[in-house]
Every structure is written in structure tokens, then in C-alpha cells.
N, C-alpha and C positions, 0 to 999 in steps of 0.2 A: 226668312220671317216676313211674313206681311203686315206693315204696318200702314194703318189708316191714318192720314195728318188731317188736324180740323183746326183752320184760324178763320175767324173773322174781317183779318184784315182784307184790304179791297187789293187783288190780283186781276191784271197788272195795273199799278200804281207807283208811283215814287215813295212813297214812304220808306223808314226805315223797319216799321215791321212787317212790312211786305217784304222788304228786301232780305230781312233777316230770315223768315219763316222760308221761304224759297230757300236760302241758303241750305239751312239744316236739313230741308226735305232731299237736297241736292247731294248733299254728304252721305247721306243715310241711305241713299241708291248706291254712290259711288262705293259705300263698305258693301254692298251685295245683296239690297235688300230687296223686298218688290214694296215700290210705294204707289201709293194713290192719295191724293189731296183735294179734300172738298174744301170748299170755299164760296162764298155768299155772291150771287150775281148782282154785280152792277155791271160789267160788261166782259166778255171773255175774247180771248187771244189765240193768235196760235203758238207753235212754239218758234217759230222763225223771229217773232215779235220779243219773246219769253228770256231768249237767249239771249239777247243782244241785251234786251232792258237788266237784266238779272244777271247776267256772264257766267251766263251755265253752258255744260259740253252734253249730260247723260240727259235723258229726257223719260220724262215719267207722267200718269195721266193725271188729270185735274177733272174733277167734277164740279161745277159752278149752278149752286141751288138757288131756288128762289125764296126770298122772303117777306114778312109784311114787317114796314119801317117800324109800326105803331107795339112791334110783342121784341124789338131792341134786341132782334136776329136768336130770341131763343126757340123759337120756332127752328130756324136754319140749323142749329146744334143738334137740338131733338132727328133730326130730319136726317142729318149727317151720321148721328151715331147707329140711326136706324138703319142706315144704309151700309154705312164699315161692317154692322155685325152681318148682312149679307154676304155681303164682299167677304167672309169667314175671318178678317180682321183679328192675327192674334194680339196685336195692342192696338191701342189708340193715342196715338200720337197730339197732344193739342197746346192750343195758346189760351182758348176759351174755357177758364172755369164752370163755366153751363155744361160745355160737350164733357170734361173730367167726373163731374159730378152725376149726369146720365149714363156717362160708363159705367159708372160705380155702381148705378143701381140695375144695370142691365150684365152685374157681374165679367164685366171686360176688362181685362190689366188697361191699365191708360199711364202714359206718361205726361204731367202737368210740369208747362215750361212759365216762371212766372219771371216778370223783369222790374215789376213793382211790387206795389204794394194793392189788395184790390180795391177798387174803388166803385165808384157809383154808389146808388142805393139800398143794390142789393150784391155786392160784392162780399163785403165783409158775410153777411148770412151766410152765402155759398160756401165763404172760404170757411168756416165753425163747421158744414157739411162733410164739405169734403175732408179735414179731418180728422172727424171722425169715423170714417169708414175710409181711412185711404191705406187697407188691406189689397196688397196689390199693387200698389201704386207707385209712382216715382215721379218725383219733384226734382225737379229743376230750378235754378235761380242763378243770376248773372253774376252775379255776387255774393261775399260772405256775408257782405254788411247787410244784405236782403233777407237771407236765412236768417241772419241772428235778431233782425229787426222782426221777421214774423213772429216767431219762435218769444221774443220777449211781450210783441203785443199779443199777440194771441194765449199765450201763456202755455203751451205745449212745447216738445222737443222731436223732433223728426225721428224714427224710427232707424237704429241703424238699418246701414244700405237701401234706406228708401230716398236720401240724397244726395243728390249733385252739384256742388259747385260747379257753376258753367259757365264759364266766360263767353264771349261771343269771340270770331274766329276771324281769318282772313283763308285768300288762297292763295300758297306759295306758290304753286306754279302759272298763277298770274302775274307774280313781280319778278320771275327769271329774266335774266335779259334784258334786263331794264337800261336803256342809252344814259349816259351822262346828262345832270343837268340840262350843259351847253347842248347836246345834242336834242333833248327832249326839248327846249325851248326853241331851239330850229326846225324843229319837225310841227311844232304848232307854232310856227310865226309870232311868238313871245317876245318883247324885248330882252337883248342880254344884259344878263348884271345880276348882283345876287338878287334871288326869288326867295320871298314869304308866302306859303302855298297855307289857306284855308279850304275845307272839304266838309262837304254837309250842308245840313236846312240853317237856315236862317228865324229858325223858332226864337221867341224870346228867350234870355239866358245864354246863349249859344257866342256873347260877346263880339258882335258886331261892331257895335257902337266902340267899343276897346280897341279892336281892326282900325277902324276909320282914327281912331285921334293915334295909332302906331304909327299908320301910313302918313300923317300929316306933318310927325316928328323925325320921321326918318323918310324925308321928299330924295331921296339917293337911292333907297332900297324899293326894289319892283314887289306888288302885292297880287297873287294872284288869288281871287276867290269864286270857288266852283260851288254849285249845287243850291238848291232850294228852290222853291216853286214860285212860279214868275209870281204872282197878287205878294209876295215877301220881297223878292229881289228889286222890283220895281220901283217900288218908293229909294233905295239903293242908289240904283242907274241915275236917278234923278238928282239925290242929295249929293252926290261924286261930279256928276256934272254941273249942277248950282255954285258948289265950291271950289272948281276949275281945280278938281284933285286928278292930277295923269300917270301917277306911277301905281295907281289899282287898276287893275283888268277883270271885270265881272263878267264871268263865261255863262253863268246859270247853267242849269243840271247839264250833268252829262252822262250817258247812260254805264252801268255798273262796270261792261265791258271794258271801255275806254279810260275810265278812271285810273288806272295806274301810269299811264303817259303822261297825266296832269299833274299827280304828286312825283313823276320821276325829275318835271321838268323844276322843281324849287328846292332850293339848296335845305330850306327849313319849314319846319311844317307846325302849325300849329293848331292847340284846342283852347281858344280862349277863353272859357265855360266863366259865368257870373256866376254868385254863392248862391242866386235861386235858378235853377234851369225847368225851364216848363217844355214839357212831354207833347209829343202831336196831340195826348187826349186831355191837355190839363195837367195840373197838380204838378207841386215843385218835385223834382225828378235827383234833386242833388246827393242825395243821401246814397243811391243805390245805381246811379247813371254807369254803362259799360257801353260808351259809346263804339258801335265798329269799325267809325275811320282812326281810333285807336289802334287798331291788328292789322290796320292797315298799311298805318303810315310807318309801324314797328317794318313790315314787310318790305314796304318800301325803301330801306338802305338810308334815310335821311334823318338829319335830326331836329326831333323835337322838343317845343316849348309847350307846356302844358299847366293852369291854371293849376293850385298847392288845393286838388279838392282830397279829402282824406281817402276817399273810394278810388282814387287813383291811383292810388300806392298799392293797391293788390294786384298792379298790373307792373306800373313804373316805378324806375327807383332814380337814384340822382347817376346812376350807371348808365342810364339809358334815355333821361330825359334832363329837360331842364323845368326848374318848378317857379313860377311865380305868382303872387299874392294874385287872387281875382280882381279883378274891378280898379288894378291900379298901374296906371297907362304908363307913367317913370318907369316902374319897376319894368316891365314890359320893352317897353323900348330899348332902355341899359340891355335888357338880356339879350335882345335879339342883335344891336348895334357889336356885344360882344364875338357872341357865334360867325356874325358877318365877317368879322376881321378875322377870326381863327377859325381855319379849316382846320386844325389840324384836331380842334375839339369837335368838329363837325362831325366829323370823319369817327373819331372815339365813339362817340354815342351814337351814329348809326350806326356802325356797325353791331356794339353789341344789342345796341335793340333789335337788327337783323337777327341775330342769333337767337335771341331769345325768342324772336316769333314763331319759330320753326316751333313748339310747344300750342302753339294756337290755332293751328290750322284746324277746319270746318271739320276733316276727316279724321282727326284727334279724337277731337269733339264728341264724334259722331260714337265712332270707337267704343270712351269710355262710354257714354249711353248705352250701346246695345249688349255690353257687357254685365251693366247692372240690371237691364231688362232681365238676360238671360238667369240672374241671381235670384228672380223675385220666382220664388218656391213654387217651383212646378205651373208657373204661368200658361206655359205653352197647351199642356195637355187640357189642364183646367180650361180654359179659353175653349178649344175647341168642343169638350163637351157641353159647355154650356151651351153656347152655341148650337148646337145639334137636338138639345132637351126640350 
């Protein structure tokens, strides 16, 4: 099957929907596919760069269009779809409700992956569009709370087998072979002792500030905290150093590759998430959040603590995690002071969170999608005549 992938996010970047959208494009080769990925130029990579940043093995082409800032990249959609239906594209893979929507009218099966709710000006309009013409189509959403939250505002119901529950994924066989702790904190020069391991941006909401008064309560327990973009972690470096706080170690980002060495090396991991989380693009994110270093840290063999948000529970249960109130640093502390003392609870919930991640992988993922492609009624054939007409 050839399928066209069209995000607007900025590749390569750090972001998490850069990261994400590579991912799935990556899966979706790995099941056998032939892909190709347009994407908006602000600057392009090779794939020596691609790999390392993303921690991808198969490689697949990327086309990077131009566009004008002032038409808010719908031009680049327009441009991109115009291009897959060349490419004889029998779907069109996308993150942008613009590129779904010009499928639609240029008669192309399209698969629309959605991880909120739409926003902007003219989001919502689009999404009342696409809608109602989404003959053809398949929807995506990270979560159920996101389906049933369209689906109530909007006041429609998704067609059977036009959706997917899609959780976002990890790769298993990047956390094979994973060293002990003690060993992964020897292999990066960590201090020894038990490790509090944070992973991800330092966006508001993301409980930072929660981190810092943990660390302060428990000056015995080492904090290691990875990832987020230096203009965020900076003020960080600073307020740690101003407060002569020595048992946090701020690595900032580390590229996607390397990242399971970092979680391998801390005994417990955590998602401190506050009741409002704000998204790279804005708007509170709480309702429908399916963060990745969640399938992560599952994959990772370790255990974690993770804010009590209700969308969390379609991932985690008290089997595999531990849950505490947001925004309240006691409770916080008690849990993790607990886990510290007993490995033997440690030990319990990674594992079965291990287990249970093996359902999550990218290539799962991937799977079911192209399964439900194949379902949508005679896509294939249709596609290529249009095309040809």
C-alpha cells in the first residue's frame, strides 16, 4: 500500500509531535508499507541526523515543501495533497485537518489522526467539514475520552469501523537489554542511590515545580531530570543552583535513541502532570493527554508514580502504577519515600507494567490501522480510479 503522511509539524525538531508523527510513519514501513512524508520546510535533515534524533532503524523519503507563514501552512496541505495524489497515494495519511479535508474533496481515502480537540479559528469549521463527508475515512484519537468528547461536542457518532482508539506507543525492542539501575547510572557517571527519573518538556502543567519541592523533601533521594528545550530548562539550572539543591541532575534533551539508558538508570519514574496541562500549541491538554513517555517508561521495567488524572486510567491501573493527587507535594513525597524503601513493590509494578506494554508497541499500532484501512469498502480500487479520471 502506498501511503502519503502529511504533518505540519516542524521535522527535525524536538517536539513531541514531531516525535510522534516520525514514529508512526516508522511503524507503518516497518508493517511493509511504501511511505513517503511531506512536511513544511523550515529546514531539512538527512537521515544520519533523522535516526539518531527519532531512533528509527528503516528509512523512508521525506519531502519538505515551502510555505507562506501569513496562509498558516494551508497552502503546504493544499500542495502536499496535490502531490501524494501524484505519487498515485492510495491513502493519505495526516495530523492536519486542512490536508483530511482536501483529501476528501479530491476523493482520496485519508486517515485523520487527532490528539485533541480542534482549535484555532477555524478548526472547529473544518472539523463540522470533515464530518460530514468523512466517506472513506478513518479517525484516529489517543484516547476514548477524545472520541467521546468530539462526538458529544460536536453532536455526531463516528461511523462504525471508521474509528480507532489509538493510544500512542513505545519500542520494545529498544528497551531489551536494558543494564540495572546500578549499572545504567555507572555507564553515565550518575550518582549512586536510589534515582527519581523525570522524561519530557518542561511545558507548563508538566509539574516541575512539584519535582523541585519532592527533591527538597527527600535531600537523600537522587532526581534525575531529562528533556525539554534549553529557553525552559534554563531558568531551572538556575533556580537549582540559587537554592544549593545537589541531589537533581538536569541533563536537558537527550536524543530519542539514547533515552532508554536514562530511564533505565532510575529505580522510579515519574509523570507529575498538574490538573491543567498546556500542549506545545496552547490550551489545557488535561482532559485527553496520552503522553509517550508513558509506553515508555511501561517498557522500561521500572516503576511508576503518576498524577490521579482520570485519562490515565485507560492506560494505568493501581497494577502497574502508583497514583497520587496532582499538585500535592505530601502526598508525593510519602509515595515515592515508600517505593524507595520497598523494592519488592518496585519490582511488582514494573514488571507488570512491562508486560502490559508489549500491547503498545508502534508496530501494534500500526497493524491495527492498516487493517481498518483495508476495511473501508473498496478503498483501494476506488483511489486508483479516481486518480487516473
Amino acid at each position: 500500500m502506498r501511503i502519503a503522511c502529511i504533518t505540519t509539524s516542524q521535522i527535525p525538531s524536538r517536539t513531541a509531535n514531531s516525535i510522534q508523527a516520525m514514529k508512526v510513519c516508522h511503524a507503518l514501513k516497518q508493517c511493509g508499507q511504501e511511505i513517503k512524508l511531506w512536511v513544511p520546510f523550515f529546514k531539512s535533515a538527512d537521515w544520519t541526523e533523522l535516526k539518531e534524533l527519532y531512533g528509527l532503524q528503516e528509512e523512508f523519503p521525506i519531502q519538505w515543501l515551502p510555505f507562506k507563514k501569513s496562509l498558516r501552512q494551508y497552502d503546504f496541505c493544499w500542495h502536499a495533497v496535490q502531490q501524494a495524489r501524484q505519487w498515485n497515494a492510495d491513502v493519505i495519511y495526516t495530523w492536519a485537518l486542512q490536508s483530511a479535508v482536501f483529501s476528501q474533496r479530491q476523493q482520496i481515502p485519508s486517515v485523520m489522526e487527532f490528539h485533541d480537540f480542534p482549535m484555532g479559528t477555524f478548526g472547529p469549521h473544518l472539523f463540522k467539514i470533515y464530518i460530514r463527508h468523512h466517506q472513506r475515512c478513518l479517525s484516529l484519537t489517543t484516547t476514548a475520552a477524545l472520541a467521546q468528547g468530539l462526538e458529544e461536542k460536536y453532536g455526531f457518532t463516528f461511523p462504525s469501523g471508521s474509528l480507532q482508539i489509538a493510544p500512542n506507543g513505545t519500542d520494545p525492542q529498544c528497551y531489551l537489554h536494558l543494564p540495572s539501575p546500578v549499572q545504567a547510572r555507572k555507564k553515565l557517571g550518575l550518582p549512586e542511590g536510589v534515582t527519581v527519573g523525570f522524561t519530557g518538556h518542561f511545558y507548563k502543567g508538566r509539574g516541575i515545580e512539584l519535582l523541585l519541592e519532592i527533591a527538597l523533601a527527600l535531600p537523600d533521594i537522587h532526581f534525575l531530570w531529562v528533556g525539554g528545550k534549553e529557553e525552559h530548562i534554563q531558568p531551572w539550572r538556575e533556580e537549582l543552583k540559587a537554592r544549593q539543591i545537589h541531589n537533581v541532575t538536569l541533563v536537558g534533551f537527550i536524543p530519542n535513541q539514547e533515552l532508554p539508558l536514562y530511564q533505565a538508570a532510575c529505580d522510579i519514574l515519574v509523570m507529575p502532570y498538574d490538573k491543567k496541562i498546556s500542549g506545545s500549541s496552547g490550551g489545557d491538554i488535561s482532559q485527553v493527554i496520552n503522553p509517550m513517555k508513558m509506553f515508555d517508561y511501561m517498557a522500561s521495567g521500572r516503576a511508576i508514580v503518576a498524577s490521579d488524572i482520570p485519562v490515565f486510567h485507560e492506560i494505568l491501573s493501581e497494577q502497574t502504577a502508583v497514583f497520587c493527587p496532582p499538585e500535592d507535594s505530601q502526598g508525593w513525597s510519602a509515595a515515592i519515600r515508600r517505593l524507595a524503601d520497598d523494592q519488592d513493590e518496585r519490582e511488582r509494578l514494573a514488571n507488570n507494567a512491562k508486560a502490559r506494554s508489549a500491547q503498545y508497541s508502534w508496530t501494534t499500532r500500526a497493524a491495527k490501522t492498516l487493517a481498518l484501512i483495508n476495511n473501508l469498502e473498496g478503498f483501494r480500487h476506488e483511489a486508483r480510479l479516481d486518480q487516473k479520471s
